[in-house]
DSSP file (Angstrom, degrees, kcal/mol; ACC not computed):
  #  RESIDUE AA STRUCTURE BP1 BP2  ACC     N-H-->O    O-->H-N    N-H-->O    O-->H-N    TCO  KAPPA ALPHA  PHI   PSI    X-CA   Y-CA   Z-CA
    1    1 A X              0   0    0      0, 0.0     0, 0.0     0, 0.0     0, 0.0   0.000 360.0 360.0 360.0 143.0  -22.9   13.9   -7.3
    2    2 A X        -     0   0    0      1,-0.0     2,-0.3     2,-0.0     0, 0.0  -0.336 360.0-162.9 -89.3 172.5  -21.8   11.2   -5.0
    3    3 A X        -     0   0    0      2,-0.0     2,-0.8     0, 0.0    -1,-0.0  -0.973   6.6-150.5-145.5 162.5  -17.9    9.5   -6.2
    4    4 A X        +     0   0    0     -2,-0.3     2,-0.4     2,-0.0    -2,-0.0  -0.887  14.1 179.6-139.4 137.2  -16.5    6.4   -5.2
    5    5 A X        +     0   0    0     -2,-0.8     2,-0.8    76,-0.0    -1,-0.0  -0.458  18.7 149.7-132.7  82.4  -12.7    5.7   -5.1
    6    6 A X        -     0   0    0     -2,-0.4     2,-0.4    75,-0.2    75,-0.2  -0.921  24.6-158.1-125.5 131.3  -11.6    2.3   -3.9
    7    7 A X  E     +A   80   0A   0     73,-2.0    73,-2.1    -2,-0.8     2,-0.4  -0.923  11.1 179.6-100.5 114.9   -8.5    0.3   -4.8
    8    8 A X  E     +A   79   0A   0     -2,-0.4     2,-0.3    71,-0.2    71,-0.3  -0.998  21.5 155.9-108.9 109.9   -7.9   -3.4   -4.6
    9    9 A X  E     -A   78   0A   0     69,-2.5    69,-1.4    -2,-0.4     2,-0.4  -0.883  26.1-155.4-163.4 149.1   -4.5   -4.6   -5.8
   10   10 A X  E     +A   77   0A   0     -2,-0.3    67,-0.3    67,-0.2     2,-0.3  -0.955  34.2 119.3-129.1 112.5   -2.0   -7.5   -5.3
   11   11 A X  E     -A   76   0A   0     65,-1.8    65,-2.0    -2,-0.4    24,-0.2  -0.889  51.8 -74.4-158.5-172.6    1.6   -7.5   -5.8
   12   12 A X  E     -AB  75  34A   0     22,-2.0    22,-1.2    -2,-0.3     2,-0.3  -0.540  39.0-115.1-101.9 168.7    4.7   -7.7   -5.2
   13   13 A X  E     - B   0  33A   0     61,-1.5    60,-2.9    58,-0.2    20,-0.2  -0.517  18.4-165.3 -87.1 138.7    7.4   -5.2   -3.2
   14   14 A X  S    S-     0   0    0     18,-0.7     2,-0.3     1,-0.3    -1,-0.2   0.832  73.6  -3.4 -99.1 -25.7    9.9   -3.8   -5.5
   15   15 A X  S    S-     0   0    0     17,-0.2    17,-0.3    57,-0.1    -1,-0.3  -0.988  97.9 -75.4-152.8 157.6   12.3   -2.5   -2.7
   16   16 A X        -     0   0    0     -2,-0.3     2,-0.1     1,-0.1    55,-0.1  -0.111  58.3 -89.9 -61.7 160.7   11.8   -2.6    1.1
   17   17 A X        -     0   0    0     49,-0.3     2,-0.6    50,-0.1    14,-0.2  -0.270  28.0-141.6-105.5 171.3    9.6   -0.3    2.7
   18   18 A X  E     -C   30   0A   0     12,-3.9    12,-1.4    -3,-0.1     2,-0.4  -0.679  20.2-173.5-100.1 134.5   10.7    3.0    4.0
   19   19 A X  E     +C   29   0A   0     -2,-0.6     2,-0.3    10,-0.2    10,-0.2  -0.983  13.4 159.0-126.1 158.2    9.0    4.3    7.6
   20   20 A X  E     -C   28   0A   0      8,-0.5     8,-1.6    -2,-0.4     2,-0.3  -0.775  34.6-119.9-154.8-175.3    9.6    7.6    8.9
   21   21 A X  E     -C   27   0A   0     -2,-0.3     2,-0.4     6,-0.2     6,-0.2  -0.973  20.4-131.2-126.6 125.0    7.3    9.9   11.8
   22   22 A X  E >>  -C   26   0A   0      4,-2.6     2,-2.1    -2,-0.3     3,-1.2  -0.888  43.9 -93.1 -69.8 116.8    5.7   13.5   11.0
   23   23 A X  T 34 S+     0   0    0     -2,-0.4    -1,-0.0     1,-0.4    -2,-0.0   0.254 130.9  58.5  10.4 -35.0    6.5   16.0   13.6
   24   24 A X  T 34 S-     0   0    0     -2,-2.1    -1,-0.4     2,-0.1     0, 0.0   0.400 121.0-107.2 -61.3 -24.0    3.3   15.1   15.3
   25   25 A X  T <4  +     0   0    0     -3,-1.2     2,-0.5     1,-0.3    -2,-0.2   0.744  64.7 143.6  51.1  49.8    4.5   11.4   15.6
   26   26 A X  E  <  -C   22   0A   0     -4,-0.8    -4,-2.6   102,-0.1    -1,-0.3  -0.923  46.7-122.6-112.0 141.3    2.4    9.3   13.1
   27   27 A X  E     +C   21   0A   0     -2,-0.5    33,-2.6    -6,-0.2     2,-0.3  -0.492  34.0 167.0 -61.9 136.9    3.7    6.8   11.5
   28   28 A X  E     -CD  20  59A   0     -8,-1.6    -8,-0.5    -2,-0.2     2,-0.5  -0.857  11.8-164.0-154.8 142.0    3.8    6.4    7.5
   29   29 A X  E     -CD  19  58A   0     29,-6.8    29,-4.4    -2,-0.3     2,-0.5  -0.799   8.3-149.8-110.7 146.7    5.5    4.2    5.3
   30   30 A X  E     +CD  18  57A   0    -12,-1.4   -12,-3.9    -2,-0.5     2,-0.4  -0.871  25.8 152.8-118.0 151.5    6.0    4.5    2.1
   31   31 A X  E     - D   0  56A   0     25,-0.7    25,-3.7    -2,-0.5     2,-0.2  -0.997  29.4-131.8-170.4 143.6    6.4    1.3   -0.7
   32   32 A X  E     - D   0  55A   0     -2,-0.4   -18,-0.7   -17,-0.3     2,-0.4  -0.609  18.8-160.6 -96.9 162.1    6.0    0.2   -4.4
   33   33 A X  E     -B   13   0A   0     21,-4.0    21,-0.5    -2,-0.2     2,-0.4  -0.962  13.2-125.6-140.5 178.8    4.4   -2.7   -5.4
   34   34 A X  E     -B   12   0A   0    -22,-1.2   -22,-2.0    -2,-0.4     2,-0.6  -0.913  14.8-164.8-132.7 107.9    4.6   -4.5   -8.6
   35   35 A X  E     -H   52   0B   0     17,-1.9    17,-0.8    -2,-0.4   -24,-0.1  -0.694   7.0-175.3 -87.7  82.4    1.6   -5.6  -11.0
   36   36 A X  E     +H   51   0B   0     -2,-0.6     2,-0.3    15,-0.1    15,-0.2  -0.216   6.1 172.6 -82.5 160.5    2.3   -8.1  -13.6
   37   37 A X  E     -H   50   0B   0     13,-1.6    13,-2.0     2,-0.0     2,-0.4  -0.905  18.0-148.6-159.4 152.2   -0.5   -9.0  -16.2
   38   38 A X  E     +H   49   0B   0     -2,-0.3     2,-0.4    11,-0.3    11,-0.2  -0.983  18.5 173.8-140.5 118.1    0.0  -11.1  -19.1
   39   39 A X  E     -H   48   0B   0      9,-1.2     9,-3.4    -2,-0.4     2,-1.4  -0.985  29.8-126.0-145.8 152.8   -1.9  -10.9  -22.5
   40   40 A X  E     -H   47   0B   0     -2,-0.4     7,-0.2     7,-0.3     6,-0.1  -0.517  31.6-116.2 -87.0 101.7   -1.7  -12.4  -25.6
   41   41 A X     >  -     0   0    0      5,-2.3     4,-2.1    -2,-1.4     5,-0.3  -0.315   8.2-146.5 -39.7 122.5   -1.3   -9.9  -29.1
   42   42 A X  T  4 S+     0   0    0      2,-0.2    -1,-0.1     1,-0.2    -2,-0.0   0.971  95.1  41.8 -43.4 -80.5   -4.0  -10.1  -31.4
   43   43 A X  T  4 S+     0   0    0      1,-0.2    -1,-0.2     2,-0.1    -2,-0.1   0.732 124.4  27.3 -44.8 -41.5   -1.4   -9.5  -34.3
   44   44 A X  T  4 S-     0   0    0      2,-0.1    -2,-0.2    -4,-0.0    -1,-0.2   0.869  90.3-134.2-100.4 -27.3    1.5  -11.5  -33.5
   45   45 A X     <  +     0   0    0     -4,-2.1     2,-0.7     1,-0.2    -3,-0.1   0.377  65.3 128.1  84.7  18.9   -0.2  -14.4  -31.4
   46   46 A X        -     0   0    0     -5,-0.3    -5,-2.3    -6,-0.1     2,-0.7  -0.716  65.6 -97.7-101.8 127.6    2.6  -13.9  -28.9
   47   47 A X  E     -H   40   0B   0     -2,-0.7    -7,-0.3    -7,-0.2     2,-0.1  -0.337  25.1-157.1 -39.9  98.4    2.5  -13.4  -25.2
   48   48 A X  E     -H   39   0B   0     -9,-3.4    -9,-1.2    -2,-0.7     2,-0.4  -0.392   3.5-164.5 -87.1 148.0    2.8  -10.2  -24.1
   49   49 A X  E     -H   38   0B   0    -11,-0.2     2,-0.5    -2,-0.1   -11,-0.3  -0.969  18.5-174.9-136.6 119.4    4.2   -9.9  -20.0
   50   50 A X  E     -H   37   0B   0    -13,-2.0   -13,-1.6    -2,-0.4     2,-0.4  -0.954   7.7-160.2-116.5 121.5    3.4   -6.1  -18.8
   51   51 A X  E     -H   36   0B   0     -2,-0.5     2,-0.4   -15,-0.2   -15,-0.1  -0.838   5.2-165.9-120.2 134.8    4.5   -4.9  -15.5
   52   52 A X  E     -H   35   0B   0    -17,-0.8   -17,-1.9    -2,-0.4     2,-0.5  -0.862   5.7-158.0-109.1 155.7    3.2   -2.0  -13.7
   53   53 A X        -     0   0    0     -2,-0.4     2,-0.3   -19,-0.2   -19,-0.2  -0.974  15.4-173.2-135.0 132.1    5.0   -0.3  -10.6
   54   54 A X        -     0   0    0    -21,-0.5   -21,-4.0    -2,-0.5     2,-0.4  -0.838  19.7-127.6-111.9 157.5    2.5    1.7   -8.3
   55   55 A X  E     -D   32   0A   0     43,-0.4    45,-2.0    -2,-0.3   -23,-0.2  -0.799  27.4-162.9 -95.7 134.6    3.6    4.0   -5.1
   56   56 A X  E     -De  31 100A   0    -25,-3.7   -25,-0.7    -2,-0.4     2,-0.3  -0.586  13.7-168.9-107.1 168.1    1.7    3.4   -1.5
   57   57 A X  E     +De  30 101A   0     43,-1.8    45,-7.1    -2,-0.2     2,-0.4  -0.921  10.6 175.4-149.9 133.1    1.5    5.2    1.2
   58   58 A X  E     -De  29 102A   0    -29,-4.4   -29,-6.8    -2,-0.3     2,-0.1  -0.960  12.3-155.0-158.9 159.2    0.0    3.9    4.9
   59   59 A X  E  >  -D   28   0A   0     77,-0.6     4,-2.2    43,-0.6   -31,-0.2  -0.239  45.4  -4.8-105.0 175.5   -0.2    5.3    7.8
   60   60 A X  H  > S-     0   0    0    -33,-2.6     4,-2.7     2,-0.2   -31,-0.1  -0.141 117.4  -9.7  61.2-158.5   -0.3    4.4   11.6
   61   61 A X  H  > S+     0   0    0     65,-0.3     4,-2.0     2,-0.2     5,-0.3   0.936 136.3  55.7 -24.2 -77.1   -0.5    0.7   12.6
   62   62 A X  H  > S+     0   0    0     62,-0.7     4,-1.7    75,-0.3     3,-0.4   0.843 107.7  46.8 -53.3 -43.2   -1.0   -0.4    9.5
   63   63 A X  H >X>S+     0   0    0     -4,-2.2     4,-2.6     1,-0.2     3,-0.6   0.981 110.9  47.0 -57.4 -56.2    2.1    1.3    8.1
   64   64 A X  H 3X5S+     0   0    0     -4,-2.7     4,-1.5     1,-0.2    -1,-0.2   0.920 110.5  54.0 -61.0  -4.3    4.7    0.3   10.6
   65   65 A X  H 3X>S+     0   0    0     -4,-2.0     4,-1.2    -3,-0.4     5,-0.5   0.741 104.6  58.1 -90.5  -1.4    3.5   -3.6   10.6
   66   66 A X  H <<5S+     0   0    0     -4,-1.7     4,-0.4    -3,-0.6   -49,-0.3   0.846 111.9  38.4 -71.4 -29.5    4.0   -3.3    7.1
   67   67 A X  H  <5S+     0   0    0     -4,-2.6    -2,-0.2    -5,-0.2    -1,-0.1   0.805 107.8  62.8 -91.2  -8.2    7.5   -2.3    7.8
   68   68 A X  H  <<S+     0   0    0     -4,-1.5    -3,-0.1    -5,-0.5    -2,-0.1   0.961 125.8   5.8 -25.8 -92.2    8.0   -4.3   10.1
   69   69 A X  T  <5S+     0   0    0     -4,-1.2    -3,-0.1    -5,-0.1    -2,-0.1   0.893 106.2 100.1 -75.2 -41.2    7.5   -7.8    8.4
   70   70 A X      < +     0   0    0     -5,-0.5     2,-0.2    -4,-0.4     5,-0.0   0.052  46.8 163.5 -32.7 133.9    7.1   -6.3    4.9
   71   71 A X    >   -     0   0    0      3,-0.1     3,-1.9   -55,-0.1   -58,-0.2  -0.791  48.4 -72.4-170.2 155.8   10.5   -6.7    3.0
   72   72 A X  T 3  S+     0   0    0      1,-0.3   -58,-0.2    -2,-0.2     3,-0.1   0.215 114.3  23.1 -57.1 156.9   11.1   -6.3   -1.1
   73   73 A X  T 3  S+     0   0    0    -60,-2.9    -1,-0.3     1,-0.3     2,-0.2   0.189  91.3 124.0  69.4 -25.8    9.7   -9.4   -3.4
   74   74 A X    <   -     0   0    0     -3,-1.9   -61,-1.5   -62,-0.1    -1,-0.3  -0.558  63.6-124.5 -88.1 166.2    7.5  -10.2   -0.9
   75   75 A X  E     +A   12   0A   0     33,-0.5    33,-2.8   -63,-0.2     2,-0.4  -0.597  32.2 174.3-104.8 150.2    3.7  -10.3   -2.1
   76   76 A X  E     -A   11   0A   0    -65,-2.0   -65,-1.8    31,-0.2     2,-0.4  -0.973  25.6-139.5-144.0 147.3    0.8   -8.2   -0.4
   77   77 A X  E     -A   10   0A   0     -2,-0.4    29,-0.3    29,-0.4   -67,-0.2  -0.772  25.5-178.4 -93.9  64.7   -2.5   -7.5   -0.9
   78   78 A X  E     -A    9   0A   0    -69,-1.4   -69,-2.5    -2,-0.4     2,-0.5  -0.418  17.4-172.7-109.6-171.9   -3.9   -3.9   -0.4
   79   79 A X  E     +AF   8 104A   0     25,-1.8    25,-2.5   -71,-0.3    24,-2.3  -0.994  38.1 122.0-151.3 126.7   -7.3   -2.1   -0.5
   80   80 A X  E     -AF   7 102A   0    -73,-2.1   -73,-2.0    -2,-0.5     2,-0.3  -0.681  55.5 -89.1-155.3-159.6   -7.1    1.4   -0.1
   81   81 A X  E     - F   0 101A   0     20,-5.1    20,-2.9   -75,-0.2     2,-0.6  -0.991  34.2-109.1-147.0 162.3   -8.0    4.7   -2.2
   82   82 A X  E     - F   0 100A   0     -2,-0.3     2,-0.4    18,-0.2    18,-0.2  -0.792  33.4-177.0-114.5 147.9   -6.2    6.8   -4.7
   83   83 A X  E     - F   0  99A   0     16,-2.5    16,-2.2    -2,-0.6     2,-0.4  -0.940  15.8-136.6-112.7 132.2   -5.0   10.2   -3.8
   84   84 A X  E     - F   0  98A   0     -2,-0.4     2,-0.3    14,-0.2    14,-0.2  -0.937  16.0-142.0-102.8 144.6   -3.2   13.0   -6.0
   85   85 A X  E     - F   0  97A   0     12,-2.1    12,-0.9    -2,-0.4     2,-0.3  -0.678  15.2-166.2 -56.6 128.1   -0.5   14.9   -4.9
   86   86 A X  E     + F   0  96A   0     -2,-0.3     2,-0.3    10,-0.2    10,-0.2  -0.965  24.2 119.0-127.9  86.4    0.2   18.4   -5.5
   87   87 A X  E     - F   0  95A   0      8,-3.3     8,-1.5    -2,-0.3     2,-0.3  -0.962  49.1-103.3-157.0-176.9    3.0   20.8   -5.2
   88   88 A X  E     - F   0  94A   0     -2,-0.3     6,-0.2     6,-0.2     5,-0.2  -0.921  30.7-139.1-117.4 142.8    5.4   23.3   -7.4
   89   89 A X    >   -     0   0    0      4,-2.7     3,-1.3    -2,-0.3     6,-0.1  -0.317  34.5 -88.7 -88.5-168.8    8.7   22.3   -8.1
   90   90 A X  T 3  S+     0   0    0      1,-0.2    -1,-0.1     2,-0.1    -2,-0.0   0.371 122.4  56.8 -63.9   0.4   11.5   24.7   -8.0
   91   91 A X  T 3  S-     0   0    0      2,-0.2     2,-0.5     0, 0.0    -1,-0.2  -0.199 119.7-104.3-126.6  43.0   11.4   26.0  -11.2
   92   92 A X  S <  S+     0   0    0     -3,-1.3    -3,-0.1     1,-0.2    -2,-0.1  -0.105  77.7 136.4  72.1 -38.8    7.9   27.0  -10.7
   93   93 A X        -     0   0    0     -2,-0.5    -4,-2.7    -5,-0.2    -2,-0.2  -0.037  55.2-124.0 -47.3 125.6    6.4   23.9  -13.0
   94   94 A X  E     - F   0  88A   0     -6,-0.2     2,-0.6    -3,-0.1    -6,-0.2  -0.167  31.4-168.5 -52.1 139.7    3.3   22.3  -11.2
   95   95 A X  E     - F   0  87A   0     -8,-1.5    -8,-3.3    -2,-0.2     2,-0.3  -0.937  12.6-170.3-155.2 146.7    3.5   18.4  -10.5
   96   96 A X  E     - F   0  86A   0     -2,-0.6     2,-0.4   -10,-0.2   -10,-0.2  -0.998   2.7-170.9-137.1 125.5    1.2   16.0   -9.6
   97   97 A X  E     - F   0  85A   0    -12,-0.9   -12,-2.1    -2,-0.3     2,-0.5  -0.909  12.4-153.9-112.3 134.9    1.8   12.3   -8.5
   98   98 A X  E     + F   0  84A   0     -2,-0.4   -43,-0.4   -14,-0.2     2,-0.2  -0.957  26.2 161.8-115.4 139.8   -1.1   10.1   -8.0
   99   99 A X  E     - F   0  83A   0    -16,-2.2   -16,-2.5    -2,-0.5     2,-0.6  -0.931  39.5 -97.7-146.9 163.2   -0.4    6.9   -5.3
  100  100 A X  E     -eF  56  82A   0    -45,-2.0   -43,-1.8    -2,-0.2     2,-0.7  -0.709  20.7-146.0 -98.1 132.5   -2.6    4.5   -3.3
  101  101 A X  E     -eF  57  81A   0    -20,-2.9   -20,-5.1    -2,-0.6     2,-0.5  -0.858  23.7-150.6-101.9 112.4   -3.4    5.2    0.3
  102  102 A X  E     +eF  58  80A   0    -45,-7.1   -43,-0.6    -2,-0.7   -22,-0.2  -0.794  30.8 162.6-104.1 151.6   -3.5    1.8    1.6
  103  103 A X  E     +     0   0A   0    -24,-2.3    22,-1.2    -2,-0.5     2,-0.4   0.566  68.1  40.2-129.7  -7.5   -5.9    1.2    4.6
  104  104 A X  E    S-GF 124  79A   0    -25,-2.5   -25,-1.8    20,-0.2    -1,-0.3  -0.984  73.3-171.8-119.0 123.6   -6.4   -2.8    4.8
  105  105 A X  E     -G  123   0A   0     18,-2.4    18,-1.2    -2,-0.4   -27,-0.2  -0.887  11.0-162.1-106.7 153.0   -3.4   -4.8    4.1
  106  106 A X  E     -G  122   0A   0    -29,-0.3   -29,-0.4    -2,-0.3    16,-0.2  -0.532  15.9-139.1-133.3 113.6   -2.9   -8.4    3.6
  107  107 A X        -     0   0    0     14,-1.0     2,-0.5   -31,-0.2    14,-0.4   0.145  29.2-163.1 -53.6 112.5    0.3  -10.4    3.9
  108  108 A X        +     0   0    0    -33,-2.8   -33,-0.5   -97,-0.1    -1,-0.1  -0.859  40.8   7.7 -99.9 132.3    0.3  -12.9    1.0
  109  109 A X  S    S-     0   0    0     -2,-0.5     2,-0.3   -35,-0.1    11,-0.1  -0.330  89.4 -72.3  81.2 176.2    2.5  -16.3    0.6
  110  110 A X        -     0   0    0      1,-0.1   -35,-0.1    -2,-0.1     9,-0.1  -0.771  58.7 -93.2-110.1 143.2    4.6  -17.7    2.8
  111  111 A X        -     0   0    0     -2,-0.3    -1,-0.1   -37,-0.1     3,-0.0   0.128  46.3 -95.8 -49.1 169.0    8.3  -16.0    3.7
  112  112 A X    >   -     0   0    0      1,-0.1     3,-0.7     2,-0.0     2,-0.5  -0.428  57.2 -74.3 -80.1 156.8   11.4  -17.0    1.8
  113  113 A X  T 3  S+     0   0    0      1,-0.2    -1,-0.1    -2,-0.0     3,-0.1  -0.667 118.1  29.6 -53.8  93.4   13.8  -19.7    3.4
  114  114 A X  T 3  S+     0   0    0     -2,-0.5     2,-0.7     1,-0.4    -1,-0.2   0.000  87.2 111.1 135.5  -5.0   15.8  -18.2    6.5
  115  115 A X    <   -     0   0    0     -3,-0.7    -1,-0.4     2,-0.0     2,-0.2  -0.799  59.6-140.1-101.1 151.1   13.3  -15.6    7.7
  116  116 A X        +     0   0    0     -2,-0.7     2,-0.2    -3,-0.1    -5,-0.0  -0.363  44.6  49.0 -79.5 145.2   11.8  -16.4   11.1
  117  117 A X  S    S-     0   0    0     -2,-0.2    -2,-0.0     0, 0.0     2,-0.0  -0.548  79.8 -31.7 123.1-147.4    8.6  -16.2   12.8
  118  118 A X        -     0   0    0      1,-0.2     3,-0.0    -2,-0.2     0, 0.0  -0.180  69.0 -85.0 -98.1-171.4    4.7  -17.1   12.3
  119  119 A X  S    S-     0   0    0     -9,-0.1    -1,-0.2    -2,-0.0    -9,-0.1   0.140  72.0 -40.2 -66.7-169.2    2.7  -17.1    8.8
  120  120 A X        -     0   0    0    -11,-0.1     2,-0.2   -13,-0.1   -12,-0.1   0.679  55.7-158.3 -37.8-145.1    1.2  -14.2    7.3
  121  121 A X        -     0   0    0    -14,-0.4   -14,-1.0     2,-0.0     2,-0.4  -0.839  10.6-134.8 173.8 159.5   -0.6  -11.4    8.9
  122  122 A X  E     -G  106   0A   0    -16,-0.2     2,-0.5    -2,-0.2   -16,-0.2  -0.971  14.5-157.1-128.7 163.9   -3.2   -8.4    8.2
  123  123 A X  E     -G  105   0A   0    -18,-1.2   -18,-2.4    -2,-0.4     2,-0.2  -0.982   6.7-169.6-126.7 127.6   -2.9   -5.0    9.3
  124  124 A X  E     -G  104   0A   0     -2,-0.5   -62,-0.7   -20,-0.2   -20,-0.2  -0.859  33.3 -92.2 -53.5 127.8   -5.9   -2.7    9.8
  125  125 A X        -     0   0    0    -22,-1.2     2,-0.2    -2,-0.2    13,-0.2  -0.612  42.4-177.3 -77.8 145.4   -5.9    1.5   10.5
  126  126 A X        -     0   0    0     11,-0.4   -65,-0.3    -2,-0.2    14,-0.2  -0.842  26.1-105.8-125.1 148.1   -6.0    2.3   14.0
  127  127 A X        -     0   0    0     -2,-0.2     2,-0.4     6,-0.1   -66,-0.1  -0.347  42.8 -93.4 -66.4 152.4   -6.2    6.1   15.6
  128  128 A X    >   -     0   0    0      3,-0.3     3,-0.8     1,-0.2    -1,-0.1  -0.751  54.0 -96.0 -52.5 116.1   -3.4    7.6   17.1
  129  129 A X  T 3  S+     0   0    0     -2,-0.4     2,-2.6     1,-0.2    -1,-0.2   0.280 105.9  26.2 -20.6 154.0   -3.5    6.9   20.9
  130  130 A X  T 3  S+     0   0    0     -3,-0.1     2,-0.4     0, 0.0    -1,-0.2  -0.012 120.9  35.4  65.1 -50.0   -5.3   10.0   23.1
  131  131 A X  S <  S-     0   0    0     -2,-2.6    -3,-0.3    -3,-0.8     0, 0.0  -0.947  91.2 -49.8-154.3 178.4   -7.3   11.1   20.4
  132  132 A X        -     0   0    0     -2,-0.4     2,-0.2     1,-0.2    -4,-0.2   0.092  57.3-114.0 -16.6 111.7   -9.6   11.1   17.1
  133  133 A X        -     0   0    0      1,-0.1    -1,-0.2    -6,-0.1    -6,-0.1  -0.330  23.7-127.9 -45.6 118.7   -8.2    9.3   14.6
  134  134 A X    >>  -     0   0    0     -2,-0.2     3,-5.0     1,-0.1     4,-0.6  -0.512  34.8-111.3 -82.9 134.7   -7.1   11.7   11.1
  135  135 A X  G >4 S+     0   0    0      1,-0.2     3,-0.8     2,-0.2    -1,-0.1   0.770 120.1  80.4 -43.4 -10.2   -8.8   10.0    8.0
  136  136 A X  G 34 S+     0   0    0      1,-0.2   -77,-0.6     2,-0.1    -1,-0.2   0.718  89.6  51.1 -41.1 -42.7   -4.8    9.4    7.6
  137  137 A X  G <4 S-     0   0    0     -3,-5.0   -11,-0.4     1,-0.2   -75,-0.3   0.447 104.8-130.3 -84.6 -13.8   -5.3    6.7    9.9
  138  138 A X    <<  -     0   0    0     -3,-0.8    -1,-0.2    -4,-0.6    -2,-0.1   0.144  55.6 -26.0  68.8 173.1   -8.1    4.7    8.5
  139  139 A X  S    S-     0   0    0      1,-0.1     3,-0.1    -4,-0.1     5,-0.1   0.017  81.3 -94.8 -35.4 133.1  -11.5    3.4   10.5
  140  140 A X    >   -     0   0    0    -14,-0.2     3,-0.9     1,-0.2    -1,-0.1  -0.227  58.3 -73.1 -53.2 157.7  -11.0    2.9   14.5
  141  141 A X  T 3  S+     0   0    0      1,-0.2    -1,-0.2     2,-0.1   -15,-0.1  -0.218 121.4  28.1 -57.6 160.2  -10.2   -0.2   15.7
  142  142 A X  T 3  S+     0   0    0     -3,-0.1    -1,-0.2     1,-0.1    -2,-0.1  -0.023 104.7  79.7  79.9 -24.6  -12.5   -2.7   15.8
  143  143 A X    <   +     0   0    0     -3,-0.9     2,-0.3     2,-0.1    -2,-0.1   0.021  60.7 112.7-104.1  33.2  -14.6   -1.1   12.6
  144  144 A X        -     0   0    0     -5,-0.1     2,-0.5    -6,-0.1   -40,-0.1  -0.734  68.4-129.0 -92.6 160.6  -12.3   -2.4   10.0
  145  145 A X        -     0   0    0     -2,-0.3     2,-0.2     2,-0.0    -2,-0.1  -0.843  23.9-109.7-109.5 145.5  -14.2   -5.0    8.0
  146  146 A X        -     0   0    0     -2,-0.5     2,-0.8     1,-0.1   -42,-0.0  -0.505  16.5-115.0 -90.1 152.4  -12.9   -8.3    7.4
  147  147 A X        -     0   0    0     -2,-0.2    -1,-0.1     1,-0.2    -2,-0.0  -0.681  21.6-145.2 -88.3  73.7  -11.7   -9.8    4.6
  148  148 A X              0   0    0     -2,-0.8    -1,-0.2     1,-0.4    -2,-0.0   0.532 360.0 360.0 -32.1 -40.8  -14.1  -13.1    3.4
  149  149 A X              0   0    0     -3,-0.0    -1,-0.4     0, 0.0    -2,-0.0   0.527 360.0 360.0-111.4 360.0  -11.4  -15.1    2.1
């Protein structure tokens, strides 16, 4: 049975994003975002304000131009897929984290007063130079699809 796992979500950075290299040299950064939604109680008739804070991960291109420009509070736009995580801690217990693997990003709003440079931006996955691109990496260049609005 076929499944389908795609992620849309727009929010803000709760702390600046972290980039590092795997032994291999790929890039991935890692980042939170923050989802507010706002709903009104049935019972009390009062506005309720819920905030939710999810963990990213992107890889490649798209991660380092997110760290790059990317910096906490500002707001982003990705579309990705959700992945779980797996491992055993040290006192034998299993854990599992589930986080979004983003592979189209897009820079939303305009920067804060004192940072420099052009507007917004989008970011796309691109292969690692020299060879095949790891599903890690998202779609070769050129085959990302763009974004209507």
């Amino acid at each position: 049975m076929p499944s389908f796992n795609q992620v849309t979500l727009m929010g803000n950075l709760t702390r600046d994003p972290e980039l590092r290299y795997t032994p291999q040299g790929s890039a991935v950064c890692e980042f939170a975002l923050a989802l507010n939604s706002v709903y009104t109680n049935k019972q009390t008739g009062q506005k309720v304000e819920e905030v939710s804070y999810i963990d990213l991960v992107a890889w490649g291109k798209t991660g380092e131009t997110i760290a790059e420009y990317m910096k906490k509070g500002r707001q982003i736009m990705v579309e990705g897929r959700l992945k779980q995580d797996r491992w055993e801690a040290q006192d034998g217990k299993k854990m599992s984290k589930v986080r979004v693997t983003a592979e189209n990003v897009q820079f939303v709003g305009s920067r804060p007063a004192g940072e420099g440079g052009g507007g917004g931006g989008a970011a796309g996955g691109g292969g690692k130079g020299g060879g095949a691109p790891t599903p890690e990496d998202g779609p070769p260049p050129g085959q990302e699809e763009d974004i209507p609005f």
